[in-house]
N, C-alpha and C positions, 0 to 999 in steps of 0.2 A: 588331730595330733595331740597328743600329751603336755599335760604343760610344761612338765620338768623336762628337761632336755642333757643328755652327756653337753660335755665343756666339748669335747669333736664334735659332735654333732651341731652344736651351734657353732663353730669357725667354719665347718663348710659350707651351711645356710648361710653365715654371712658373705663368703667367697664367692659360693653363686649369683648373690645379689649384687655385687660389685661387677662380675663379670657380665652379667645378664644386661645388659647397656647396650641400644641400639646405636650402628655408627650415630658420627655429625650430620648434620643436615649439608654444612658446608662440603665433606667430602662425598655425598650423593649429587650434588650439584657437579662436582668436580668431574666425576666417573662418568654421571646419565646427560647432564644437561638439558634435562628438564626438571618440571616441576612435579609432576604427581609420579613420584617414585614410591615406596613403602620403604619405611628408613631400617629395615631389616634387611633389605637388600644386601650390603656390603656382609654382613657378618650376619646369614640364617642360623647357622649351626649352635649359635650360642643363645639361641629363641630358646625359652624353658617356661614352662605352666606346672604348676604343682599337681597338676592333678594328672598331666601326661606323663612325661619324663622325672625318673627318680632320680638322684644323685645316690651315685657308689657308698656304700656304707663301711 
């Protein structure tokens, strides 16, 4: 990626990375009641890797 970056383009990278937060451990507990859950569980859809999924431009 480029180093210079538009001033939008880095408030969405940083919005992503805020969002991008797997739940609590406490409310996987809450929901499974066990222990070897994957803490992705609660909220898959906001799972993002740089290299799969782009963010809208």
């Amino acid at each position: 990626m480029a180093r210079t970056k538009h001033i939008s383009r880095k408030k969405r990278l940083g919005k992503a990375i805020k969002s991008c937060v797997a739940a609590p451990y406490w409310a996987l507990l809450k929901r499974f009641g066990k222990r070897r859950v994957y803490r992705w569980r609660l909220n898959p859809q906001m799972r993002r890797h740089w290299r799969r999924n782009k963010l809208k431009k």
